[in-house]
N, CA, C and O of each residue as an XYZ file, in Angstrom:
404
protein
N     -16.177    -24.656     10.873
C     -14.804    -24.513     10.493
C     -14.672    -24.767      8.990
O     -15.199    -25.760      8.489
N     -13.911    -23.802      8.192
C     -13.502    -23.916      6.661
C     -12.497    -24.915      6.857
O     -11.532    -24.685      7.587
N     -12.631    -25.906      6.320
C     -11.725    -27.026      5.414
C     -11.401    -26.835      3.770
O     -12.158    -26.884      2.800
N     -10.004    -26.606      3.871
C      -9.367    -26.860      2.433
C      -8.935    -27.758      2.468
O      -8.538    -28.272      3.514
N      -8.823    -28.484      0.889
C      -8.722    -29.427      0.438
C      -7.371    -29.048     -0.261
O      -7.373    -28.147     -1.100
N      -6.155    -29.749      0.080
C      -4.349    -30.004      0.244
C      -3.495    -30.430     -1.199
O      -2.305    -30.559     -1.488
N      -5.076    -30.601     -2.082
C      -4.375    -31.577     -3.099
C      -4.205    -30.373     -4.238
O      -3.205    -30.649     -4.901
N      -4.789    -29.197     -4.683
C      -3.889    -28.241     -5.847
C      -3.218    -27.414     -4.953
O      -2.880    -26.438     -5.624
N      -2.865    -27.277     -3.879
C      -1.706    -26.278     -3.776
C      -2.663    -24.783     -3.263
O      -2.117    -23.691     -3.110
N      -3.901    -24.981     -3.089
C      -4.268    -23.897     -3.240
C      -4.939    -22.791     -4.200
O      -5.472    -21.692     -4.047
N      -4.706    -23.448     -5.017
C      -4.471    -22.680     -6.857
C      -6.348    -22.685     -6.885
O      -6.930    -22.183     -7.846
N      -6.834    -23.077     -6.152
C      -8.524    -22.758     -6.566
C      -9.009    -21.653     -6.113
O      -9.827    -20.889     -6.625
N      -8.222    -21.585     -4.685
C      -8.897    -19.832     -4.369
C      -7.753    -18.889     -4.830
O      -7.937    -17.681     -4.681
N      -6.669    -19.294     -5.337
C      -5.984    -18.382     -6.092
C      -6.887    -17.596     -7.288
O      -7.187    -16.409     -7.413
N      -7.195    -18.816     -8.133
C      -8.071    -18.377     -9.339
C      -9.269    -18.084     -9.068
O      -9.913    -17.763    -10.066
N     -10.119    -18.058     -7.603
C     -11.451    -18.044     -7.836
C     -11.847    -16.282     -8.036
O     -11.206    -15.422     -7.432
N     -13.060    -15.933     -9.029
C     -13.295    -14.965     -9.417
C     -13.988    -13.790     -8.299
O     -13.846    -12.584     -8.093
N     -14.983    -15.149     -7.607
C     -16.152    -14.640     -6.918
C     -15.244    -13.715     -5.778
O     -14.348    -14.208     -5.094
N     -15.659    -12.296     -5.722
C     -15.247    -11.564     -4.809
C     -13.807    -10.901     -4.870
O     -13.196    -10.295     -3.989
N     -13.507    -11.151     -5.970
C     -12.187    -10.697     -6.379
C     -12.341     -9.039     -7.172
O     -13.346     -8.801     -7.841
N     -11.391     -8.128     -7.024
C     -11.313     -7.239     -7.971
C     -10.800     -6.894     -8.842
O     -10.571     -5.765     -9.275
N     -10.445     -8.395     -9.365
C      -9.658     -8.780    -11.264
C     -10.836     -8.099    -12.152
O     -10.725     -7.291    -13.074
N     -12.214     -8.788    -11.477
C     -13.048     -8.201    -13.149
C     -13.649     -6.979    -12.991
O     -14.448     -6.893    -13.922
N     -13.687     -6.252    -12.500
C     -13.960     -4.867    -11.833
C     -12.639     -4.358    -12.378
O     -13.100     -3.683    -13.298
N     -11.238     -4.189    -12.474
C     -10.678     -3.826    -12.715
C      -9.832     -4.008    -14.006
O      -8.963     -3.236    -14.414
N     -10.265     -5.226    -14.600
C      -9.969     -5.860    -15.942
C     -10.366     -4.701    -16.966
O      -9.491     -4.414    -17.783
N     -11.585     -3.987    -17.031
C     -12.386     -3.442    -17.584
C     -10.768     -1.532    -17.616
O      -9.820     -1.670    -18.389
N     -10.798     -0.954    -17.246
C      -9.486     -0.159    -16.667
C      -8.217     -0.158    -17.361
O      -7.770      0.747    -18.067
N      -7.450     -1.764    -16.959
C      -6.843     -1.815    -17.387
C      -6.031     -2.464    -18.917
O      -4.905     -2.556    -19.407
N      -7.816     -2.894    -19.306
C      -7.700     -3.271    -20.986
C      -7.651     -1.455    -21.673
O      -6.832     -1.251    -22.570
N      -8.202     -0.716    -21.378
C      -8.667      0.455    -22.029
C      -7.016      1.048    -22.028
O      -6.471      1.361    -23.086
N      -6.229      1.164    -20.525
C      -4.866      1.737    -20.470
C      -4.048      1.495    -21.096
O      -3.169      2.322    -21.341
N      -4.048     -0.021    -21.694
C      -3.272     -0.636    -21.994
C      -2.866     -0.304    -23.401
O      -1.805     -0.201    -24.015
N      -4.754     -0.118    -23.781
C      -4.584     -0.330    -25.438
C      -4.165      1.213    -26.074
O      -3.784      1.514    -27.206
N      -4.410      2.089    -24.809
C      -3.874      3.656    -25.018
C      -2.660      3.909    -25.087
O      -2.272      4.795    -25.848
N      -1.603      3.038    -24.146
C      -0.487      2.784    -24.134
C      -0.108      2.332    -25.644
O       0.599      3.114    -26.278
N      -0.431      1.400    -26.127
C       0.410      0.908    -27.042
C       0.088      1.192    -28.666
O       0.712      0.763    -29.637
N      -1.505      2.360    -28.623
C      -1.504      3.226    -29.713
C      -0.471      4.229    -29.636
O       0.391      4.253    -30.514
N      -0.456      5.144    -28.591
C       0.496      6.033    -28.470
C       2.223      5.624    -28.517
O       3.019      6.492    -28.874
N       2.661      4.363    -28.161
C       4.076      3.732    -28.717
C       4.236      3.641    -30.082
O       5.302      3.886    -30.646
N       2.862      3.180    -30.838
C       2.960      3.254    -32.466
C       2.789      4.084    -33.092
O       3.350      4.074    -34.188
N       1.839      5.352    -32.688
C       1.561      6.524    -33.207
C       2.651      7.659    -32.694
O       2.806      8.508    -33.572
N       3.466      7.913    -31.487
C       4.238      9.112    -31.746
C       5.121      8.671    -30.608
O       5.209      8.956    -29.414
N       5.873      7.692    -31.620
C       6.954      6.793    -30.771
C       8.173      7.911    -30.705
O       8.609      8.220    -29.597
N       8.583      8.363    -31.602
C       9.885      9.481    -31.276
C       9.380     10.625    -30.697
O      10.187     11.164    -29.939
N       8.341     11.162    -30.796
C       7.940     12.417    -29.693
C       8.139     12.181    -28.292
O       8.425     12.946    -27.370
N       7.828     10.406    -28.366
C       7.230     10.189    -26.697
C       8.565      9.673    -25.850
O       8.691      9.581    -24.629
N       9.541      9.360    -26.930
C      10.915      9.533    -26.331
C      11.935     10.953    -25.872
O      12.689     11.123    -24.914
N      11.533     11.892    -27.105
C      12.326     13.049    -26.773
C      11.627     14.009    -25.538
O      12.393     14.704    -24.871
N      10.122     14.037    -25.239
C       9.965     14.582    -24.109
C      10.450     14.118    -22.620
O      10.420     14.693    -21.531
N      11.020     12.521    -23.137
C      10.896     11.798    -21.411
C      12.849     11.857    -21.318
O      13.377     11.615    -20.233
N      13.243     12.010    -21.877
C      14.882     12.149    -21.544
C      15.307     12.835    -20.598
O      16.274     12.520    -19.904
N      14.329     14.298    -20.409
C      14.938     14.962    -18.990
C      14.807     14.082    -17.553
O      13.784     13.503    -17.189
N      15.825     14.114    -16.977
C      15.145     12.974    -15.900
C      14.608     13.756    -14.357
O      14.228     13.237    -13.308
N      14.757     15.099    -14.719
C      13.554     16.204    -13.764
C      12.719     15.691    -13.714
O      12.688     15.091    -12.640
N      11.584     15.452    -14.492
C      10.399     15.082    -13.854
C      10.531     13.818    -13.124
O       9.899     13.667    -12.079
N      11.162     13.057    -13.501
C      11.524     11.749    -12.573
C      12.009     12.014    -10.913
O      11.940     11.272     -9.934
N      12.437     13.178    -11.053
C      13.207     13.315     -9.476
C      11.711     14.170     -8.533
O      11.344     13.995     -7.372
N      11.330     14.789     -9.263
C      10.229     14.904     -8.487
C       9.047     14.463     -8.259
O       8.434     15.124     -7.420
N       8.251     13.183     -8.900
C       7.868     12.066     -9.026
C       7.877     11.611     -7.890
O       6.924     11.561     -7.113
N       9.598     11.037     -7.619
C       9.725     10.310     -6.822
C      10.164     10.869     -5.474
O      10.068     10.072     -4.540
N      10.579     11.962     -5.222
C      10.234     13.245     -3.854
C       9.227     12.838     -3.287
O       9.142     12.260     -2.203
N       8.160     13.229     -4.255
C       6.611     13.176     -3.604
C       6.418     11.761     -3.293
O       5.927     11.477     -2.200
N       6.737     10.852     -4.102
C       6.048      9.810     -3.607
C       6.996      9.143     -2.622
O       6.493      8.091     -2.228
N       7.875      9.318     -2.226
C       8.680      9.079     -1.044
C       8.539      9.813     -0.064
O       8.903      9.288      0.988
N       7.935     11.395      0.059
C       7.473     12.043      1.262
C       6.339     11.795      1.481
O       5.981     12.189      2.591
N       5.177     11.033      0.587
C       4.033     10.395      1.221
C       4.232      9.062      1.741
O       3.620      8.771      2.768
N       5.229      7.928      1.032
C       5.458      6.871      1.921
C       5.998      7.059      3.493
O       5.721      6.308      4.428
N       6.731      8.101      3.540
C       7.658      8.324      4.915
C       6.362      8.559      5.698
O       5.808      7.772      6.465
N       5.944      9.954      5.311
C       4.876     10.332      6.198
C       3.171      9.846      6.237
O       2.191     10.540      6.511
N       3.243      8.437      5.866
C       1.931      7.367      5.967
C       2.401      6.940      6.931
O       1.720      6.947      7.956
N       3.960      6.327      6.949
C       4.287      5.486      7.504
C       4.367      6.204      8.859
O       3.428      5.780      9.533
N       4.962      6.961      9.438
C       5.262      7.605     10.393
C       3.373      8.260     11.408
O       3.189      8.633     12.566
N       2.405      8.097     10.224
C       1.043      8.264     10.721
C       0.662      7.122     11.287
O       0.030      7.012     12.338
N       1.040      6.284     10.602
C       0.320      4.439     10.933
C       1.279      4.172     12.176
O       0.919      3.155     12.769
N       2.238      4.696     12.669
C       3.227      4.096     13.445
C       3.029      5.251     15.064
O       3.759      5.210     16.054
N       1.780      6.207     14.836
C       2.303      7.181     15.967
C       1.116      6.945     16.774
O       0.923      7.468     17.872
N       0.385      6.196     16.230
C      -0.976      6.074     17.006
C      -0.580      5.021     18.369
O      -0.555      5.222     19.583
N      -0.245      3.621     17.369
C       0.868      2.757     18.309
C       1.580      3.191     19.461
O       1.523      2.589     20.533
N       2.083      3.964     19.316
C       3.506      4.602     20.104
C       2.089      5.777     21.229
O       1.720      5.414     22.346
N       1.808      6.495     20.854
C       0.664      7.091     21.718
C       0.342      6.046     22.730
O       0.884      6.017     23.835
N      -0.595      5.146     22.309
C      -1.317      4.074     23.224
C      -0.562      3.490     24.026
O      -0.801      3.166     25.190
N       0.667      3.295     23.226
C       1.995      2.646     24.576
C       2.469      3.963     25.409
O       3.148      3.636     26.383
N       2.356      4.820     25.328
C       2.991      5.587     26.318
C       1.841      5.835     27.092
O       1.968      5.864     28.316
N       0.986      5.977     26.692
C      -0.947      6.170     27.496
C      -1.015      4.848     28.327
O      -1.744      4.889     29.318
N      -0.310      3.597     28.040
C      -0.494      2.673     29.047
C       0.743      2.461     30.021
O       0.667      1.840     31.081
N       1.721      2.969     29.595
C       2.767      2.932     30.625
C       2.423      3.803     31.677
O       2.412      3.553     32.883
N       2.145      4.848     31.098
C       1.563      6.081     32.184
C       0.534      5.637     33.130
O       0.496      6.096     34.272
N      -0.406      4.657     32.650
C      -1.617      4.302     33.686
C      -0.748      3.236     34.334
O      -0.911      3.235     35.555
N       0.014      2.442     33.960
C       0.693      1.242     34.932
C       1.435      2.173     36.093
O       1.395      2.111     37.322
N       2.131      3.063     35.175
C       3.310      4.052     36.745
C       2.469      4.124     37.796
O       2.643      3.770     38.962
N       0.926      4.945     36.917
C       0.374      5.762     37.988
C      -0.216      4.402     39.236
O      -0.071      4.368     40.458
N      -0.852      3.471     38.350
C      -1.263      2.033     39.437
C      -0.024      1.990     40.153
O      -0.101      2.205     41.363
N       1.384      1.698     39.538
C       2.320      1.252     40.680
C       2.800      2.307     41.612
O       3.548      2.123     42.572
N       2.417      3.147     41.320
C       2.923      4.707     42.626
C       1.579      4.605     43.773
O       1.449      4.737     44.989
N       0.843      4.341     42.797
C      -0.213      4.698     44.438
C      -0.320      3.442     44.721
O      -1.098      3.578     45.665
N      -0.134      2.184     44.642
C       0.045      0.812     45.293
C       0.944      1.085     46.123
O       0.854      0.467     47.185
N       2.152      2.103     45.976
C       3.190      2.042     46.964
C       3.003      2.823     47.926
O       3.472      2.686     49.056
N       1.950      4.131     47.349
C       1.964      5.399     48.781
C       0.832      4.519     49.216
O       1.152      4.590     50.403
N      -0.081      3.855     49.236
C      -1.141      3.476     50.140
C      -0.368      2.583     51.292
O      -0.433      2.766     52.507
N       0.522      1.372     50.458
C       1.306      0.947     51.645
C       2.349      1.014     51.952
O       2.705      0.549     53.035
């Protein structure tokens, strides 16, 4: 049995590295970052006047709301299958429990 120890709160396997995908991904998001904030200093009024239409925003977020709906509705039908696949085997047990006697 794992025993933790009550006295930081936790905060050790919060911070612990080993097995985490902070530094695997540290590497990513230093490079994005620093692309980001050349391009804010280098073509700061270009990068405003292309983003004002808010079209591309509406379809952005279409798509990524017709893939949340329809993940969700995938992750949720398998569930719903198996429950109706076991109600069906209970009917069928309780119908022929009744025609036998």
């Amino acid at each position: 049995m794992i025993t933790y120890s009550k006295t930081s709160w936790g905060l050790h396997l919060l911070l612990r590295i080993y097995g985490s995908a902070f530094p695997r991904s540290l590497i990513f998001s230093v490079i994005s970052s620093s692309i980001t904030v050349a391009l804010y200093f280098t073509k700061q009024s270009e990068l405003y006047a292309d983003w004002r239409d808010p079209y591309p925003y509406h379809i952005f977020a279409f798509i990524v709301g017709f893939i949340v709906v329809f993940r969700q509705a995938n992750l949720t039908q398998s569930p719903f299958c198996q429950s109706i696949n076991s109600l069906a085997q209970t009917q069928h047990k309780a119908l022929s429990n009744v025609r036998i006697n």
